[in-house]
C-alpha positions as YAML, in Angstrom:
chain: A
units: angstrom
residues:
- id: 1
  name: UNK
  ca: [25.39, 5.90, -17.61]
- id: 2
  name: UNK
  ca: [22.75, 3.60, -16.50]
- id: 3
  name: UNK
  ca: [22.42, 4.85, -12.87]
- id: 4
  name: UNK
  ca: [21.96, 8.05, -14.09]
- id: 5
  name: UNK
  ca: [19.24, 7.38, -16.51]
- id: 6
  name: UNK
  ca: [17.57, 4.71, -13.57]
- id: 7
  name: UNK
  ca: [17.74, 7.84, -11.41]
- id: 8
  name: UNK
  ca: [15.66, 9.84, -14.08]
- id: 9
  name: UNK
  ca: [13.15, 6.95, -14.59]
- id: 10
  name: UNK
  ca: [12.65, 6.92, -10.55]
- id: 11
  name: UNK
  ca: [11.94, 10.86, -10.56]
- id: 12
  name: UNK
  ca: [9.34, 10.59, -12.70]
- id: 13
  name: UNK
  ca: [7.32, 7.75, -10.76]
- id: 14
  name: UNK
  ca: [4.63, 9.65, -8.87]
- id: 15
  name: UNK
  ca: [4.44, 7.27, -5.74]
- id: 16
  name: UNK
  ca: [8.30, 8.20, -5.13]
- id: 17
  name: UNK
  ca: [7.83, 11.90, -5.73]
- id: 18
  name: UNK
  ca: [9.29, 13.48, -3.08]
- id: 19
  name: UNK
  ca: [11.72, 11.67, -1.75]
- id: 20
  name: UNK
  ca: [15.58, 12.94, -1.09]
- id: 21
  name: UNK
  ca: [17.59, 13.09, -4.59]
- id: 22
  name: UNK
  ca: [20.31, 10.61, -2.55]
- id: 23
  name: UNK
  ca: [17.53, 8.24, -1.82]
- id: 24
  name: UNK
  ca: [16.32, 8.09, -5.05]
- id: 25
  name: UNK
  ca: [20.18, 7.77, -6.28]
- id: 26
  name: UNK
  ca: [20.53, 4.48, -3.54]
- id: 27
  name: UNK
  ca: [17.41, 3.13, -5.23]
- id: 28
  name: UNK
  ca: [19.23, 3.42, -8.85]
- id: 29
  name: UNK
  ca: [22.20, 1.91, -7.91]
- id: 30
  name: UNK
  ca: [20.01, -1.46, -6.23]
- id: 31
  name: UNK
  ca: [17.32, -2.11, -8.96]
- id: 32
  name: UNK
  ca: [18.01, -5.49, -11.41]
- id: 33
  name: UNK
  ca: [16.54, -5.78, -14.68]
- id: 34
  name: UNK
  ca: [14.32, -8.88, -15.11]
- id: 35
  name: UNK
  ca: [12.76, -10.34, -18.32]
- id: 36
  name: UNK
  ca: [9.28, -11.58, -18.81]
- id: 37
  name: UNK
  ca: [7.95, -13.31, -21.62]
- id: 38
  name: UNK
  ca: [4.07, -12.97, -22.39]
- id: 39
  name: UNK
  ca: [2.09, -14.77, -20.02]
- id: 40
  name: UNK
  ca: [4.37, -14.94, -17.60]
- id: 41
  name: UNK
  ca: [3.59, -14.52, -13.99]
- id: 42
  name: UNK
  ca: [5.38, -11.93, -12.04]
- id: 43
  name: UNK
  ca: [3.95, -13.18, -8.66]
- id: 44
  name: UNK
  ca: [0.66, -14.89, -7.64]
- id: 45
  name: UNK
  ca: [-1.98, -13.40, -5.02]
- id: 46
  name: UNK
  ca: [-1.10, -15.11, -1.84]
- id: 47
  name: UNK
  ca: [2.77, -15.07, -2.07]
- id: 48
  name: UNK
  ca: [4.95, -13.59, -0.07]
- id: 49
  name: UNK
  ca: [6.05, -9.72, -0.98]
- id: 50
  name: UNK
  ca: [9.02, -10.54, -3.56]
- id: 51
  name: UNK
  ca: [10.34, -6.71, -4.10]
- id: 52
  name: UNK
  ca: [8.93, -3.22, -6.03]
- id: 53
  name: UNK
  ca: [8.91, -3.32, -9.72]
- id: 54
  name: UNK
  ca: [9.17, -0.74, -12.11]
- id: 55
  name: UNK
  ca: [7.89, -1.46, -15.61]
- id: 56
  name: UNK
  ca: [10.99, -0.22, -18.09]
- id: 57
  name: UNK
  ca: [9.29, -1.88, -21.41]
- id: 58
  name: UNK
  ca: [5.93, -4.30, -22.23]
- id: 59
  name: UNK
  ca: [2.96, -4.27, -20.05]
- id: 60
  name: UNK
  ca: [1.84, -5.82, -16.84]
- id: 61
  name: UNK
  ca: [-1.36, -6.53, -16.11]
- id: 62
  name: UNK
  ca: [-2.66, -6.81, -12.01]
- id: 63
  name: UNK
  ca: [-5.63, -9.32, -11.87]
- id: 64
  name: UNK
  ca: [-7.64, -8.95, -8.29]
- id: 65
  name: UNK
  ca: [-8.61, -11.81, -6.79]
- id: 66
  name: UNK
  ca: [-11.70, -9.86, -5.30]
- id: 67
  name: UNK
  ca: [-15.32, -10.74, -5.92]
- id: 68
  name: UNK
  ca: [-16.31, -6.73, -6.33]
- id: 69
  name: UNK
  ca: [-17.13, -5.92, -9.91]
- id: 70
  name: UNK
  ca: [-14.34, -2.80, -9.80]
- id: 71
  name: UNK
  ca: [-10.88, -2.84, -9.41]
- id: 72
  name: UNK
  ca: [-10.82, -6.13, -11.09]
- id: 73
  name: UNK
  ca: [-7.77, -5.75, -13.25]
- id: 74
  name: UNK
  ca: [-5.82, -3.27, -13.64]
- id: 75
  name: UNK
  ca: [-2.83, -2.65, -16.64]
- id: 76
  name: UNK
  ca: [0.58, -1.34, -16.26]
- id: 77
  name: UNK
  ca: [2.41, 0.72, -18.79]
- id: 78
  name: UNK
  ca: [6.54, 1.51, -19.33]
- id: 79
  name: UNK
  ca: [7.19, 3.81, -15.87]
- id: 80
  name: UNK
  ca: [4.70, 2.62, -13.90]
- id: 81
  name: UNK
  ca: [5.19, 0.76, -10.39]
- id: 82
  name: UNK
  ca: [3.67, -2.06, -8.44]
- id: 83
  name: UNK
  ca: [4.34, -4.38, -5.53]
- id: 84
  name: UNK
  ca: [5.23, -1.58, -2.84]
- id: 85
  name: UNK
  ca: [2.62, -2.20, -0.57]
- id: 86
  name: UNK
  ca: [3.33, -5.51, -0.01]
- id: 87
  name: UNK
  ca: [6.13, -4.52, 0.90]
- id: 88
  name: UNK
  ca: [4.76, -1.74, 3.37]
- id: 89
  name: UNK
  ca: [2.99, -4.15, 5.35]
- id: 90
  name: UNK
  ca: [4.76, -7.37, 4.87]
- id: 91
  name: UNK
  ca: [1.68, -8.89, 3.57]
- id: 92
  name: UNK
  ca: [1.28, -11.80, 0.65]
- id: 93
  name: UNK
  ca: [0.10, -9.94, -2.32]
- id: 94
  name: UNK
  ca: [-3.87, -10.01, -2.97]
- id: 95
  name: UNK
  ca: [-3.15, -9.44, -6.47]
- id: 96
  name: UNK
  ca: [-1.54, -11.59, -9.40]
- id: 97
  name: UNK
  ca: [0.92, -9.76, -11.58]
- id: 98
  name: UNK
  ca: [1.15, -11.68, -15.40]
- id: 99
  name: UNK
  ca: [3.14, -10.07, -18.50]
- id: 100
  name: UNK
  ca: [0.61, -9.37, -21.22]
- id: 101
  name: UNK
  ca: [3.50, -8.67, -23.89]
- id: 102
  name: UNK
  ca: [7.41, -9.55, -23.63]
- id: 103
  name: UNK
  ca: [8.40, -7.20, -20.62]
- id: 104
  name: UNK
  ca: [11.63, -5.68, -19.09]
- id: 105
  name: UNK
  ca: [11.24, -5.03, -15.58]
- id: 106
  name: UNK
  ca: [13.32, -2.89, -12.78]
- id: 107
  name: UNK
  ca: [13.40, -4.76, -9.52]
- id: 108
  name: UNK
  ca: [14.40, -4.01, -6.34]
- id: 109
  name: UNK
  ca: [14.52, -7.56, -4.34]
- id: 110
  name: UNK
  ca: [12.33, -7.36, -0.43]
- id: 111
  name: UNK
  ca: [16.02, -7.52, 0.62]
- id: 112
  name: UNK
  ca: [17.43, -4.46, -0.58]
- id: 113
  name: UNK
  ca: [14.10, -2.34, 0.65]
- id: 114
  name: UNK
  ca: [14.31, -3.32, 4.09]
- id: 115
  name: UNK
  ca: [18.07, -2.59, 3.82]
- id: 116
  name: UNK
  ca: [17.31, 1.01, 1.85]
- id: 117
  name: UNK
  ca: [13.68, 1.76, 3.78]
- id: 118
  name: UNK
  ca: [15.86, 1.33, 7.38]
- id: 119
  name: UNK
  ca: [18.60, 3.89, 6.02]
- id: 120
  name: UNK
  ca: [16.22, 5.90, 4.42]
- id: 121
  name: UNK
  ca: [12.96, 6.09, 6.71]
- id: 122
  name: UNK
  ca: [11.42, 8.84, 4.23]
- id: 123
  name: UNK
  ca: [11.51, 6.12, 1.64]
- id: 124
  name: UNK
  ca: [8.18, 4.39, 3.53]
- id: 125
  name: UNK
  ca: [6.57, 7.38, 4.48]
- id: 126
  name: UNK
  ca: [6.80, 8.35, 0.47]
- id: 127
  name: UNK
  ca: [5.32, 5.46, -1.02]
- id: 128
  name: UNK
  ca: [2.72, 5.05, 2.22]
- id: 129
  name: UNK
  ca: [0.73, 7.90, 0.99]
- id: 130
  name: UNK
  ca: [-0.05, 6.75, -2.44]
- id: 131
  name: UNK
  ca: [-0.45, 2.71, -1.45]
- id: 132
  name: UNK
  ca: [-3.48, 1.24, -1.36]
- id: 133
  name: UNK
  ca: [-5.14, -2.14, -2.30]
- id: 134
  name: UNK
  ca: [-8.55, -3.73, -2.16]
- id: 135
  name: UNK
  ca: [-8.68, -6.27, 0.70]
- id: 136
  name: UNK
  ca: [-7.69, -9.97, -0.48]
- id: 137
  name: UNK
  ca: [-10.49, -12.60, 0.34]
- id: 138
  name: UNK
  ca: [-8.63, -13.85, 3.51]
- id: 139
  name: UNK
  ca: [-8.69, -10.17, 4.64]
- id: 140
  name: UNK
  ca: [-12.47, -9.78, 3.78]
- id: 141
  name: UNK
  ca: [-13.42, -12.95, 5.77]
- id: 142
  name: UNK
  ca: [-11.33, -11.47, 8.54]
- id: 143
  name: UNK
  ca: [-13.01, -8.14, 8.70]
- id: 144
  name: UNK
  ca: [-16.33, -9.43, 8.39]
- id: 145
  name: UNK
  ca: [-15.71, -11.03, 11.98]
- id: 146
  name: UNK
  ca: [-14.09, -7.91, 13.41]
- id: 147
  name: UNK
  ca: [-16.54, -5.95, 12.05]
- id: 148
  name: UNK
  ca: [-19.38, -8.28, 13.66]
- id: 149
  name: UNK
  ca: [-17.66, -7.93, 16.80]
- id: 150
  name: UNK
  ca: [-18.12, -3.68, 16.92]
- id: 151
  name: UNK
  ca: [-21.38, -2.16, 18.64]
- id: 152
  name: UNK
  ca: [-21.04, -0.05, 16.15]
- id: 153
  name: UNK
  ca: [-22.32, -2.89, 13.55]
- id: 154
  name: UNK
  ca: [-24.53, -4.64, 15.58]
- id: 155
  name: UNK
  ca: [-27.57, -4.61, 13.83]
- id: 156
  name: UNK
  ca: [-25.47, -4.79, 10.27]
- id: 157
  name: UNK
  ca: [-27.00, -8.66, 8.37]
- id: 158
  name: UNK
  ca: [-24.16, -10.72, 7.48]
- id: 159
  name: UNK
  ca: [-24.29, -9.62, 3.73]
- id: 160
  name: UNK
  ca: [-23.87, -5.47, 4.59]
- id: 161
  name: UNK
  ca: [-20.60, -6.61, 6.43]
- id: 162
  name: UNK
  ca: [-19.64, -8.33, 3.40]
- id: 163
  name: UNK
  ca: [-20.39, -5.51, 1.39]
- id: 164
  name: UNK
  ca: [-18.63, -3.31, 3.98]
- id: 165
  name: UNK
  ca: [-15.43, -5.40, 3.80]
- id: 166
  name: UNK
  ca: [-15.19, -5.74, 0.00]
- id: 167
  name: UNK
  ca: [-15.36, -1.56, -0.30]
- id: 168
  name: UNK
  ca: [-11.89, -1.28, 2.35]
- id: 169
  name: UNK
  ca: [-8.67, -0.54, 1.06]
- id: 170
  name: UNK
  ca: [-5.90, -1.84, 2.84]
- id: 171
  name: UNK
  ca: [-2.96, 1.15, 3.66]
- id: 172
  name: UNK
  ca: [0.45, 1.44, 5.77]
- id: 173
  name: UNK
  ca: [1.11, 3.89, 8.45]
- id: 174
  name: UNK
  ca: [4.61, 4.35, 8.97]
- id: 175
  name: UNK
  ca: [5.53, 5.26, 12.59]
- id: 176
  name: UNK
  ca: [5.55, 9.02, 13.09]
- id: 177
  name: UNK
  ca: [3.36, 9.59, 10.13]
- id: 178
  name: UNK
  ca: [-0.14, 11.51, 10.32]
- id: 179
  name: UNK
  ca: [-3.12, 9.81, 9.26]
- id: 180
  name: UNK
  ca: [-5.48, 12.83, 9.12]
- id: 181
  name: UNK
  ca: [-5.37, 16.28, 10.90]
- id: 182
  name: UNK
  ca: [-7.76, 18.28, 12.84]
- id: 183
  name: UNK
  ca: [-10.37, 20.13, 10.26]
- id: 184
  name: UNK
  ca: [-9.61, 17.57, 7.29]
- id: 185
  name: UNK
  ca: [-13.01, 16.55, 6.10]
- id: 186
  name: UNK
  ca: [-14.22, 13.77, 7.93]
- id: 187
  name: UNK
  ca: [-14.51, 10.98, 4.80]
- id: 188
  name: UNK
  ca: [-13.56, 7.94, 6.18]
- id: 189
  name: UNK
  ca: [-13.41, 5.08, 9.28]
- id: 190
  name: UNK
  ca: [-10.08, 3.87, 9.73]
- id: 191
  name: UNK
  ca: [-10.07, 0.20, 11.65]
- id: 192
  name: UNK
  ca: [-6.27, -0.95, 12.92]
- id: 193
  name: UNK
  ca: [-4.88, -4.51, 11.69]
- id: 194
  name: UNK
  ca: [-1.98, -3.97, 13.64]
- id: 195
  name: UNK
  ca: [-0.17, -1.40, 15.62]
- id: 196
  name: UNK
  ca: [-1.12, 1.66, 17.31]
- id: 197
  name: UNK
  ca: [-2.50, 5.36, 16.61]
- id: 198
  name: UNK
  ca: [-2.37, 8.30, 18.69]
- id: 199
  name: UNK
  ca: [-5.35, 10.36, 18.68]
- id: 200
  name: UNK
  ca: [-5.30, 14.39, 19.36]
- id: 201
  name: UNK
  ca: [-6.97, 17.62, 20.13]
- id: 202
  name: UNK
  ca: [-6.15, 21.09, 21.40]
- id: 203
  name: UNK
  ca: [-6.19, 21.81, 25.10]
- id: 204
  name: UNK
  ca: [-7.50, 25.17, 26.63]
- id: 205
  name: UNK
  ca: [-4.67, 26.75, 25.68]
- id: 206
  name: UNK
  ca: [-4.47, 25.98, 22.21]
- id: 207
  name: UNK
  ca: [-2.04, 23.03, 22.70]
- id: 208
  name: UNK
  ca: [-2.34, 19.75, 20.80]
- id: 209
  name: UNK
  ca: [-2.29, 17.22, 23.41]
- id: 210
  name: UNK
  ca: [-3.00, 13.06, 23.25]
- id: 211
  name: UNK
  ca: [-6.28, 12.38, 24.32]
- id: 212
  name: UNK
  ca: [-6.42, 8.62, 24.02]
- id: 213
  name: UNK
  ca: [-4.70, 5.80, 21.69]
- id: 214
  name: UNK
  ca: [-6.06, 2.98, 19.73]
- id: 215
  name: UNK
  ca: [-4.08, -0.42, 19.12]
- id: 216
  name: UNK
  ca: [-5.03, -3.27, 16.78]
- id: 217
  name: UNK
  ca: [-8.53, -4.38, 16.64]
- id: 218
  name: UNK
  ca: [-9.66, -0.61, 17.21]
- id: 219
  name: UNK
  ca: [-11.00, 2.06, 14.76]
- id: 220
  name: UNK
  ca: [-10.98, 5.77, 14.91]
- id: 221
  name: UNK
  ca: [-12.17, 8.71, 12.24]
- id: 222
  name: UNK
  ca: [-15.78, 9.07, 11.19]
- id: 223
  name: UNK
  ca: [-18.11, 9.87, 7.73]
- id: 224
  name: UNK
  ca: [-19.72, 13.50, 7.97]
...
């Protein structure tokens, strides 16, 4: 049956590895198949998240619209998957997606994820630990500012911000999710778009208590 097979396709996807075997079943029984003739655009950077794609047959490529040398494009093969962070964060996509041959594509529509990811919480937390994009322009102009804003930058020139900005990745924190723990190498600065983190540490007894919390605008995490 096709379900079934669908439901072996999805197992095999790295960025949904882990999830329950009924979630990945619910997924199965939602995903479309859509046809794309070479050349034909999937979605354009700057449009609105349109649902998370699965490549059955063909090859997709993902063009950044990012001045940085890397990352520029990137190309898709049969069981590979793309658009879920848009979806994540509700953000228009910062990448275009084009067929480079005659492809066959799985979707599953924004629709049907907000239905599944509400029934199935584990389904965001899944695919939040393996999403991540380079910032879009827009983004990049918007961090520079931020970033200008910090003590911590105040001496940075205009270009080092850029340079700054265009080296972020953009990822989702689902609610109840850790971002790092206590003793994980210190590798990175994380600065909030939106929302709000909890930050912890043990008490004289050996308790992990909240110290403090950062919202939007904030940053937390350091480079050792």
């Amino acid at each position: 049956q096709m379900e079934d097979y669908l439901v072996m396709r999805l197992s095999k996807v790295p960025e949904l590895s882990g999830l329950s075997p009924q979630t990945v079943k619910v997924l199965a029984a939602r995903l479309q198949p859509r046809e794309f003739k070479v050349r034909d655009a999937i979605y354009r950077a700057g449009e609105p998240p349109l649902g998370l794609f699965l490549v059955e047959s063909g090859e997709v490529e993902l063009h950044s619209e990012s001045e940085t040398t890397s990352e520029k494009t990137q190309t898709l093969a049969p069981g590979e998957l793309f658009g879920g962070l848009a979806l994540l964060t509700g953000k228009p996509y910062s990448q275009s997606a084009v067929a480079t041959q005659d492809t066959l594509l799985w979707v599953l529509t924004a629709d049907d994820f907000a239905t599944i990811s509400h029934q199935h919480p584990g389904l965001r937390r899944t695919m939040a630990r393996s999403s991540r994009v380079r910032l879009s322009k827009a983004d990049q102009a918007q961090v520079v500012l931020r970033l200008a804003q910090m003590p911590l930058f105040a001496e940075a020139t205009p270009p080092s911000l850029q340079a700054v900005a265009q080296r972020m990745v953009l990822q989702h924190a689902p609610a109840g999710e850790r971002v790092y723990m206590m003793g994980d190498a210190s590798d990175a600065l994380y600065f909030i778009e939106s929302g709000e983190i909890g930050l912890t540490a043990e008490n004289a007894s050996g308790v992990l208590e909240e110290v403090s919390r950062v919202g939007a605008g904030g940053y937390f995490g350091e480079v050792g």
